[in-house]
mmCIF file of the N, C-alpha and C atoms, coordinates in Angstrom:
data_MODEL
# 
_entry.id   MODEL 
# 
loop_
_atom_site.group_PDB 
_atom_site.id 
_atom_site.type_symbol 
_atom_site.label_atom_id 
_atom_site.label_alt_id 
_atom_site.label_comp_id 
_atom_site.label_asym_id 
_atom_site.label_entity_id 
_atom_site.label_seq_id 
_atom_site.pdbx_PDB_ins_code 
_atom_site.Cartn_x 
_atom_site.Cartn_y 
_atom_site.Cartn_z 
_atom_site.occupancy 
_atom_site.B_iso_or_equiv 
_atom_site.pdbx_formal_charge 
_atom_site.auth_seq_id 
_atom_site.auth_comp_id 
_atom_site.auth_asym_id 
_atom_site.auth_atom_id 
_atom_site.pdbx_PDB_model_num 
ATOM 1   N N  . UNK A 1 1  ? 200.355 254.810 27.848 1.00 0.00 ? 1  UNK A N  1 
ATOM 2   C CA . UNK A 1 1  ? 201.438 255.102 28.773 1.00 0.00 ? 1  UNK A CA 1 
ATOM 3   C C  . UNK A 1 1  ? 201.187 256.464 29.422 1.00 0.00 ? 1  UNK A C  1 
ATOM 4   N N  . UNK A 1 2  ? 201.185 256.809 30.936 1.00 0.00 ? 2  UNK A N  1 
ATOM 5   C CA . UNK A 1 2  ? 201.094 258.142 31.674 1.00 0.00 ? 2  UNK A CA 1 
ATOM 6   C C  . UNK A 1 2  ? 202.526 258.384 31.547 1.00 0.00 ? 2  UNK A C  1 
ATOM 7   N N  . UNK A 1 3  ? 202.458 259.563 31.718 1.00 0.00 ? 3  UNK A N  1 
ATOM 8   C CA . UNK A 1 3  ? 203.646 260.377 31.600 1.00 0.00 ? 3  UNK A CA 1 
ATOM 9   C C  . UNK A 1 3  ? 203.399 261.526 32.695 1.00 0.00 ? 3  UNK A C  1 
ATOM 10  N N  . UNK A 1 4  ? 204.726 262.120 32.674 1.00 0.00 ? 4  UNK A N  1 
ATOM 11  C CA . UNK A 1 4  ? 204.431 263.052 34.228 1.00 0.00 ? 4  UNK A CA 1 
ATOM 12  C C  . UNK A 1 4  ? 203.764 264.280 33.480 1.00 0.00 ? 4  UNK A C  1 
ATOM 13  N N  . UNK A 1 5  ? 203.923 264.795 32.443 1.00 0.00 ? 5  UNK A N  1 
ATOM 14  C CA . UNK A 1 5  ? 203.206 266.060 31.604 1.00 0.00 ? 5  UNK A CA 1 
ATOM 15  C C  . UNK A 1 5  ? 201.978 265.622 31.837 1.00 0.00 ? 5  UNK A C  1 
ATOM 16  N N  . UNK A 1 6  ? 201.148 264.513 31.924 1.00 0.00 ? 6  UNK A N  1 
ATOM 17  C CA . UNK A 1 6  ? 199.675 264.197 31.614 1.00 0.00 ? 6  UNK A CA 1 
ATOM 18  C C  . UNK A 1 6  ? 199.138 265.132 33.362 1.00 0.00 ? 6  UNK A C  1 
ATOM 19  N N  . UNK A 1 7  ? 197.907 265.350 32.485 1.00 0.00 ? 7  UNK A N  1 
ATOM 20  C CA . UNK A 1 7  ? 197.142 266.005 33.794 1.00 0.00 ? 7  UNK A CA 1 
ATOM 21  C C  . UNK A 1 7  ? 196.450 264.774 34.522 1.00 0.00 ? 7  UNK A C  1 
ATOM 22  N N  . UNK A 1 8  ? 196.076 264.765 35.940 1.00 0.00 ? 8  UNK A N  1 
ATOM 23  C CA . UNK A 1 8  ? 194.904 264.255 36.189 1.00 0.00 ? 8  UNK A CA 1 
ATOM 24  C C  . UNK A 1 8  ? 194.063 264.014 35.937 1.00 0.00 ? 8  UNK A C  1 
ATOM 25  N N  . UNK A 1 9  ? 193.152 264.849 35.064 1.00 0.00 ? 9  UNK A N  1 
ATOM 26  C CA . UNK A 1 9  ? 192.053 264.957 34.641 1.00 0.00 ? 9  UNK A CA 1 
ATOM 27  C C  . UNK A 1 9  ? 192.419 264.256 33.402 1.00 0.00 ? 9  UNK A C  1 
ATOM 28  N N  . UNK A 1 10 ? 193.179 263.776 32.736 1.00 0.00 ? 10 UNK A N  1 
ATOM 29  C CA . UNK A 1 10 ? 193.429 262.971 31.507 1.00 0.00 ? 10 UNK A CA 1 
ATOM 30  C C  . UNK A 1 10 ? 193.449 261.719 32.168 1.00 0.00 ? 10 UNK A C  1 
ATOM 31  N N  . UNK A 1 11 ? 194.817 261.444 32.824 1.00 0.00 ? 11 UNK A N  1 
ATOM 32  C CA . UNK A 1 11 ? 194.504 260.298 33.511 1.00 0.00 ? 11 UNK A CA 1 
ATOM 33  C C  . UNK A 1 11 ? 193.229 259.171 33.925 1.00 0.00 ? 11 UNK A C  1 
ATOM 34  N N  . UNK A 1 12 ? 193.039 260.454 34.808 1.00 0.00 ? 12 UNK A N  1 
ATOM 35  C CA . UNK A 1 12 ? 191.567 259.605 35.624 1.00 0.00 ? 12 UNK A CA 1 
ATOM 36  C C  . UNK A 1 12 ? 190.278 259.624 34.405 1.00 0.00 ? 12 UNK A C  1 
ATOM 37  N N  . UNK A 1 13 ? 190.300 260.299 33.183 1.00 0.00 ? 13 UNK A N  1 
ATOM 38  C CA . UNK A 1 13 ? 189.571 260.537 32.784 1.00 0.00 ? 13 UNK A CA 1 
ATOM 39  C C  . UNK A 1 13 ? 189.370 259.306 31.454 1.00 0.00 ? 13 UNK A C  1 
ATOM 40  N N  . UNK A 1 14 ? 190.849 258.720 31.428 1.00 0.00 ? 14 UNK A N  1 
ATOM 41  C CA . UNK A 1 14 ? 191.344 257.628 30.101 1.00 0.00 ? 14 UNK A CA 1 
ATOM 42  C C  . UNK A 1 14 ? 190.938 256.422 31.054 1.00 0.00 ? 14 UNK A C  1 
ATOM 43  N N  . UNK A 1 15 ? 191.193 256.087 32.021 1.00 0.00 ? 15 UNK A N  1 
ATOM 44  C CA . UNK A 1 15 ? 190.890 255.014 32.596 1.00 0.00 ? 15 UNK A CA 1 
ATOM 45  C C  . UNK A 1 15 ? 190.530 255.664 34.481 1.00 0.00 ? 15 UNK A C  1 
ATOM 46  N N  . UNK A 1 16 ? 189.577 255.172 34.898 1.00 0.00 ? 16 UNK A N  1 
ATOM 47  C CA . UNK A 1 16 ? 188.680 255.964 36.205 1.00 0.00 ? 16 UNK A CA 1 
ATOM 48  C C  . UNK A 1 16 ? 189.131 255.115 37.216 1.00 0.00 ? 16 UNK A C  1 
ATOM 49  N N  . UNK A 1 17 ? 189.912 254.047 36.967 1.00 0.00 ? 17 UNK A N  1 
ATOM 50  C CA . UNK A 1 17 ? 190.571 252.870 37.730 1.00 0.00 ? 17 UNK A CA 1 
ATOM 51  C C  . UNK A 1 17 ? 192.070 253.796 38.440 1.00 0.00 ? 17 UNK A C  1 
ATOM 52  N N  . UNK A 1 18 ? 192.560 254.577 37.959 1.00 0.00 ? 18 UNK A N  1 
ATOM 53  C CA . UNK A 1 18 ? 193.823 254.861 38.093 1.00 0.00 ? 18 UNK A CA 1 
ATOM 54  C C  . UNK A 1 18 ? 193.211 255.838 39.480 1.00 0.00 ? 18 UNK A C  1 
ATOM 55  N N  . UNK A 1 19 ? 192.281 256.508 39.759 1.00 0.00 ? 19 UNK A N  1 
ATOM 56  C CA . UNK A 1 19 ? 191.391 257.193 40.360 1.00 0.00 ? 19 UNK A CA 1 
ATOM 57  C C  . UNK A 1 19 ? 192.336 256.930 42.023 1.00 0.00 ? 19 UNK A C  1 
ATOM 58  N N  . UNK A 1 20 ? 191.876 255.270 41.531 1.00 0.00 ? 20 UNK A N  1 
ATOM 59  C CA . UNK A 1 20 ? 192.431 254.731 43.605 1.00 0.00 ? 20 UNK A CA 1 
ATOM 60  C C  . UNK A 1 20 ? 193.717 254.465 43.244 1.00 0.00 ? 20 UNK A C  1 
ATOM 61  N N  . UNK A 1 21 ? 194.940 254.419 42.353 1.00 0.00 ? 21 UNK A N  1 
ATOM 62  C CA . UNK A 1 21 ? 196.322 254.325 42.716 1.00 0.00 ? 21 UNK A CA 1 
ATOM 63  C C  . UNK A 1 21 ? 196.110 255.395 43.077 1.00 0.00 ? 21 UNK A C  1 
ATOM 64  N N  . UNK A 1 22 ? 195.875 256.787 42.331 1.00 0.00 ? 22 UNK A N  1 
ATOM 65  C CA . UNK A 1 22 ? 196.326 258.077 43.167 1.00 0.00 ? 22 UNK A CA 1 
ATOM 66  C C  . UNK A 1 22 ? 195.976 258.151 44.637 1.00 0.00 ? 22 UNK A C  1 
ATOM 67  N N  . UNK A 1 23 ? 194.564 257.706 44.665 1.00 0.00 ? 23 UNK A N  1 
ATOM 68  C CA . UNK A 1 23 ? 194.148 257.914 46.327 1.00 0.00 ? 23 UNK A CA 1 
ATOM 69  C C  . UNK A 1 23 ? 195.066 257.075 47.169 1.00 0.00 ? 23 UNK A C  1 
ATOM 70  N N  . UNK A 1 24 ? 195.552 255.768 46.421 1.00 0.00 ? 24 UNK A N  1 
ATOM 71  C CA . UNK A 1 24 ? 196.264 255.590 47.446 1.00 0.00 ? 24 UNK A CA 1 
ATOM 72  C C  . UNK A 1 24 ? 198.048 255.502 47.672 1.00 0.00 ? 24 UNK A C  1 
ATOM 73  N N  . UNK A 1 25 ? 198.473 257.085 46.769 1.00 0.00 ? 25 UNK A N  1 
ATOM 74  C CA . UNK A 1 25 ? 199.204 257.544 47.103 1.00 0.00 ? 25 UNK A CA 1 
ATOM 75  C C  . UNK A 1 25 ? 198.747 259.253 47.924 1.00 0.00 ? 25 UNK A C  1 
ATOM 76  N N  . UNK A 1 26 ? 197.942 258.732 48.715 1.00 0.00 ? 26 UNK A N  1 
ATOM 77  C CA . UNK A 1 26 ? 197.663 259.999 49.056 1.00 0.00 ? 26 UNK A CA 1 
ATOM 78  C C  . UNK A 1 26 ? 196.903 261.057 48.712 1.00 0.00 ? 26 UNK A C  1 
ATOM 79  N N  . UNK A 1 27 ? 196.319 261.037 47.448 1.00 0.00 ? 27 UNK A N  1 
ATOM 80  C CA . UNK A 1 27 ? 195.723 262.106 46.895 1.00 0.00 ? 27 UNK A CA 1 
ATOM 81  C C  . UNK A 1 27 ? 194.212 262.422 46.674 1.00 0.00 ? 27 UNK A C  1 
ATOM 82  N N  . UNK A 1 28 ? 193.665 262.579 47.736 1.00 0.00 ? 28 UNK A N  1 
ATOM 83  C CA . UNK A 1 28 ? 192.086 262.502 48.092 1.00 0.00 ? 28 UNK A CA 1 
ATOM 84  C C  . UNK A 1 28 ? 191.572 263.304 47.498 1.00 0.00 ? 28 UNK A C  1 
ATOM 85  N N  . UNK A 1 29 ? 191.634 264.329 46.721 1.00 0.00 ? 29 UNK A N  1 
ATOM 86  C CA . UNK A 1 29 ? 191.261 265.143 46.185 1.00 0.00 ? 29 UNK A CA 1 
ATOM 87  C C  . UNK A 1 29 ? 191.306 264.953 44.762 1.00 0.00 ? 29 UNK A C  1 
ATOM 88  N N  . UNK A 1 30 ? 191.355 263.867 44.135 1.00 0.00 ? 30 UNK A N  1 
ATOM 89  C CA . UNK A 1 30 ? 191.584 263.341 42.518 1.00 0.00 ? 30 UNK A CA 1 
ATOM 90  C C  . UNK A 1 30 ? 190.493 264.143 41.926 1.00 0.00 ? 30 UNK A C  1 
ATOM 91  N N  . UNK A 1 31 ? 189.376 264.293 42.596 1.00 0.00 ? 31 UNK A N  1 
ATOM 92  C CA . UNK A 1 31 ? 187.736 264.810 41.278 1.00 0.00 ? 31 UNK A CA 1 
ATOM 93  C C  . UNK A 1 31 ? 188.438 266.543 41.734 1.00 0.00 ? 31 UNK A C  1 
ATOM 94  N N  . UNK A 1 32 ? 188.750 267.027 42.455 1.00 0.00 ? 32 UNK A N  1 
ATOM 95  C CA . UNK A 1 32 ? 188.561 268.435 42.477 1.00 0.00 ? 32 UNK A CA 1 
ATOM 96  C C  . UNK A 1 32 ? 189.246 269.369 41.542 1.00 0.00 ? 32 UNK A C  1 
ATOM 97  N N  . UNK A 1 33 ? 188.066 270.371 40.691 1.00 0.00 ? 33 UNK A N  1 
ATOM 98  C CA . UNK A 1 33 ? 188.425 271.222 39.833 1.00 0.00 ? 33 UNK A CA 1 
ATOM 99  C C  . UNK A 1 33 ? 190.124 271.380 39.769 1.00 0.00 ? 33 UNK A C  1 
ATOM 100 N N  . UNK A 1 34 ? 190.908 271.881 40.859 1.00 0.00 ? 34 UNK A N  1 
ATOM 101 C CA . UNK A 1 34 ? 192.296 272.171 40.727 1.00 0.00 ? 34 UNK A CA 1 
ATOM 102 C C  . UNK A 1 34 ? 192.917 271.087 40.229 1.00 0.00 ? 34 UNK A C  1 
ATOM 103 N N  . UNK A 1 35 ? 192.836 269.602 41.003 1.00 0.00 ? 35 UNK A N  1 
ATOM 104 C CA . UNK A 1 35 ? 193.644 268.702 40.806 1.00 0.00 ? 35 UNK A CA 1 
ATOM 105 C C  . UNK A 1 35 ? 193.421 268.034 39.219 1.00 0.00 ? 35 UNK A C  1 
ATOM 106 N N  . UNK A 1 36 ? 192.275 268.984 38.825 1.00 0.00 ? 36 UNK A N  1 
ATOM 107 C CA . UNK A 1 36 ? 192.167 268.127 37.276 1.00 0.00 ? 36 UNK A CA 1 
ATOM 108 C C  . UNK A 1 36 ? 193.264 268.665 36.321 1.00 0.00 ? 36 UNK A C  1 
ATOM 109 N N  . UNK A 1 37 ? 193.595 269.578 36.673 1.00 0.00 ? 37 UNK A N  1 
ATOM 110 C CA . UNK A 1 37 ? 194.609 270.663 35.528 1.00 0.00 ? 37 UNK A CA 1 
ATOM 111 C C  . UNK A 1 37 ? 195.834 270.229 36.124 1.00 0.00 ? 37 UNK A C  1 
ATOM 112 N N  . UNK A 1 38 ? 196.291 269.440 37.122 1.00 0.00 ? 38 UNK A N  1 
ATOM 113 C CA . UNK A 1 38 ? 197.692 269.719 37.637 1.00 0.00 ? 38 UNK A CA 1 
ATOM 114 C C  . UNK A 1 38 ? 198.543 268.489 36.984 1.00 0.00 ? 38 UNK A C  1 
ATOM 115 N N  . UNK A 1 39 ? 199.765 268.404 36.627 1.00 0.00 ? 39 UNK A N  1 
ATOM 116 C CA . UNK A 1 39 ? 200.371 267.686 35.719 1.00 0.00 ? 39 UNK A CA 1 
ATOM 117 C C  . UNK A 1 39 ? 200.380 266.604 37.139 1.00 0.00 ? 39 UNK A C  1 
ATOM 118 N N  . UNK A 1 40 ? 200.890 265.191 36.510 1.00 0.00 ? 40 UNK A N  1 
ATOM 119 C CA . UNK A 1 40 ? 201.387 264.114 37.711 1.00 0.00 ? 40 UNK A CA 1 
ATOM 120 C C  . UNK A 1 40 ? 202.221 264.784 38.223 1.00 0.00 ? 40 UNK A C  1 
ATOM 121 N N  . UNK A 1 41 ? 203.452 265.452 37.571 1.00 0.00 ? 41 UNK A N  1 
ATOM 122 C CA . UNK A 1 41 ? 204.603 265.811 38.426 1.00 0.00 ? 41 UNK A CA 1 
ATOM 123 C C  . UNK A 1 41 ? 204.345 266.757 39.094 1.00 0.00 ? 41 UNK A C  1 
ATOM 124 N N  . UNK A 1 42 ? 203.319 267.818 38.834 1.00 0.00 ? 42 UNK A N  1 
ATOM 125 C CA . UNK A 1 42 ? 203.180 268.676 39.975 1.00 0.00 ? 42 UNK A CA 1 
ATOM 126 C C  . UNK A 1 42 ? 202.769 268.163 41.268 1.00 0.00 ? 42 UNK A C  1 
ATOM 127 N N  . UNK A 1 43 ? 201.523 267.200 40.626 1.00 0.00 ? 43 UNK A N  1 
ATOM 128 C CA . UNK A 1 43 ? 201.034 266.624 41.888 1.00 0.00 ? 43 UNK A CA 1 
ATOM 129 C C  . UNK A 1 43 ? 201.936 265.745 42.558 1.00 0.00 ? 43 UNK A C  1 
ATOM 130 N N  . UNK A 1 44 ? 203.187 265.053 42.149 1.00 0.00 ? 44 UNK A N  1 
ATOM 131 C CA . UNK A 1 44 ? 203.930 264.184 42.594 1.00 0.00 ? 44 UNK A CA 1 
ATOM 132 C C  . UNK A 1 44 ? 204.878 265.535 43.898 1.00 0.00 ? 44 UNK A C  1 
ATOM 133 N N  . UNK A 1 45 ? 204.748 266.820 42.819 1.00 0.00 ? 45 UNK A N  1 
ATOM 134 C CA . UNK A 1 45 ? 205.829 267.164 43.836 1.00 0.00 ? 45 UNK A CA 1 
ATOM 135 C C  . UNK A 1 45 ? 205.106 268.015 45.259 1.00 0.00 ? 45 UNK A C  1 
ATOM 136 N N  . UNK A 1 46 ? 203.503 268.474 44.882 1.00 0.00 ? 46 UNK A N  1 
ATOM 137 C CA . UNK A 1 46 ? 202.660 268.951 45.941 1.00 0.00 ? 46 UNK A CA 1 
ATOM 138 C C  . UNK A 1 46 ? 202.730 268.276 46.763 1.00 0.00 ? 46 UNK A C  1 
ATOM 139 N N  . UNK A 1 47 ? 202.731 266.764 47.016 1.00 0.00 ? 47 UNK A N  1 
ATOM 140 C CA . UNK A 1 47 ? 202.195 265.754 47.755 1.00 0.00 ? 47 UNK A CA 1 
ATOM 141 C C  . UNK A 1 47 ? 203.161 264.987 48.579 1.00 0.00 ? 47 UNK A C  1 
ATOM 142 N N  . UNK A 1 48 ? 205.104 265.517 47.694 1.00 0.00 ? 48 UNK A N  1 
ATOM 143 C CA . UNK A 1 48 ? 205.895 264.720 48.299 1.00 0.00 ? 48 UNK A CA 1 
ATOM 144 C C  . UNK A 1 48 ? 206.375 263.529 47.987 1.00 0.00 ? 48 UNK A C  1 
ATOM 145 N N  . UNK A 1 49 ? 205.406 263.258 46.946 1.00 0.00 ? 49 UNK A N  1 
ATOM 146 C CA . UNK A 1 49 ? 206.309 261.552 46.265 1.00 0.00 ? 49 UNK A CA 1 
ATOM 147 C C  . UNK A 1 49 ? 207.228 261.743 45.204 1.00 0.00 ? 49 UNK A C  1 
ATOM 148 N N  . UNK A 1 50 ? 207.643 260.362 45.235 1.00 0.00 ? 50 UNK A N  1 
ATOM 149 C CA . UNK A 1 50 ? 208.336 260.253 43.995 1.00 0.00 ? 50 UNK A CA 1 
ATOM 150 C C  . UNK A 1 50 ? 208.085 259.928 42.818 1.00 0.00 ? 50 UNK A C  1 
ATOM 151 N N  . UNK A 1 51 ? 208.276 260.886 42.067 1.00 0.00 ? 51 UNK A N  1 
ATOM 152 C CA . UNK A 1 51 ? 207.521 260.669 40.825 1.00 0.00 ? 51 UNK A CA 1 
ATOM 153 C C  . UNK A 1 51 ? 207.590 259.450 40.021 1.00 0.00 ? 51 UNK A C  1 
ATOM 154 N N  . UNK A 1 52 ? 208.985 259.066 40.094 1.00 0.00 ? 52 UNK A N  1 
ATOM 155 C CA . UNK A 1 52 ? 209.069 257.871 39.762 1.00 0.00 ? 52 UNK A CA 1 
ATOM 156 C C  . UNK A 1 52 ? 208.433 256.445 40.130 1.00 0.00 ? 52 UNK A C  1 
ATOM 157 N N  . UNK A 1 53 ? 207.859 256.886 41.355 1.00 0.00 ? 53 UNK A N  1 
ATOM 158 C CA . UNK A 1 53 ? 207.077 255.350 41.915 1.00 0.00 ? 53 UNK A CA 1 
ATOM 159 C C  . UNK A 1 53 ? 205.453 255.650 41.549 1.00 0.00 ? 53 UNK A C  1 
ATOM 160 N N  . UNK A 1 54 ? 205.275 257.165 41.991 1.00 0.00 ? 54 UNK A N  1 
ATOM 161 C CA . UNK A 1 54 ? 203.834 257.357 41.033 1.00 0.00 ? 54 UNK A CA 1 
ATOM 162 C C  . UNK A 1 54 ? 203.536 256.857 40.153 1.00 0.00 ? 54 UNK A C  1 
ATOM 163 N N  . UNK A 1 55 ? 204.525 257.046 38.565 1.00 0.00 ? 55 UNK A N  1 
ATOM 164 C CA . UNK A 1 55 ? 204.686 256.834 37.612 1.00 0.00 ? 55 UNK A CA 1 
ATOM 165 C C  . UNK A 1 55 ? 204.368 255.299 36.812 1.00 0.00 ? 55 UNK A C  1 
ATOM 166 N N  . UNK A 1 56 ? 205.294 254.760 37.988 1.00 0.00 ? 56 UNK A N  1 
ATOM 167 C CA . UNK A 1 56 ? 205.292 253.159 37.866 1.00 0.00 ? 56 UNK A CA 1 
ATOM 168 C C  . UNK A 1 56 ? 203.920 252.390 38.219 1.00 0.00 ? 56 UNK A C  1 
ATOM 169 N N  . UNK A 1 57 ? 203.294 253.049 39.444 1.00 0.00 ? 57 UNK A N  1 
ATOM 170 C CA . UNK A 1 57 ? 202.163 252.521 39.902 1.00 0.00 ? 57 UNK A CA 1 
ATOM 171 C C  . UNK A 1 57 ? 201.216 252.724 38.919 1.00 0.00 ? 57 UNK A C  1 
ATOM 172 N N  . UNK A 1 58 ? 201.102 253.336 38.771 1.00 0.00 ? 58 UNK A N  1 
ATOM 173 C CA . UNK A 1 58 ? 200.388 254.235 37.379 1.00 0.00 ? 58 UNK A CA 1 
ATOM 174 C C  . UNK A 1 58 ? 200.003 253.447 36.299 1.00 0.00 ? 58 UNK A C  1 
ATOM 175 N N  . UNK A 1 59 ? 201.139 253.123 35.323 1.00 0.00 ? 59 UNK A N  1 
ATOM 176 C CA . UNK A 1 59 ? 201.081 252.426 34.542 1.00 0.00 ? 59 UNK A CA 1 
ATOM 177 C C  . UNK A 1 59 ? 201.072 250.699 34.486 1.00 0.00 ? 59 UNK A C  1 
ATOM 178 N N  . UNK A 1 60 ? 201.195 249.967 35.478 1.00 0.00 ? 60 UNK A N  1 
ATOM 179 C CA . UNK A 1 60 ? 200.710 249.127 35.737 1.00 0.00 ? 60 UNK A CA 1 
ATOM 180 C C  . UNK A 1 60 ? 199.722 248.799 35.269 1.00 0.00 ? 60 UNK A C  1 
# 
């Protein structure tokens, strides 16, 4: 289960599939050094989404 505390770099790193939900909420920058440390919710709130639909897509 992702959670909004999980970093990117956990994420993409537990399964490399989750890689393109993020990209295609927008987030082209998934491999870059910064975006590996940033929690979902930060990145949910850098980017403007809702965390809650991130979230959902996510775990799918």
């Amino acid at each position: 289960m992702i959670t909004k505390d999980m970093t990117i770099g956990e994420v993409v790193n537990g399964n490399s599939s989750k890689a393109e939900v993020l990209m295609n909420f927008g987030m082209g920058c998934v491999g870059c050094p910064s975006a590996q440390a940033e929690t979902i919710a930060e990145a949910a709130t850098v980017h403007g989404l809702k965390l809650d639909d991130l979230l959902e897509a996510l775990n799918r």
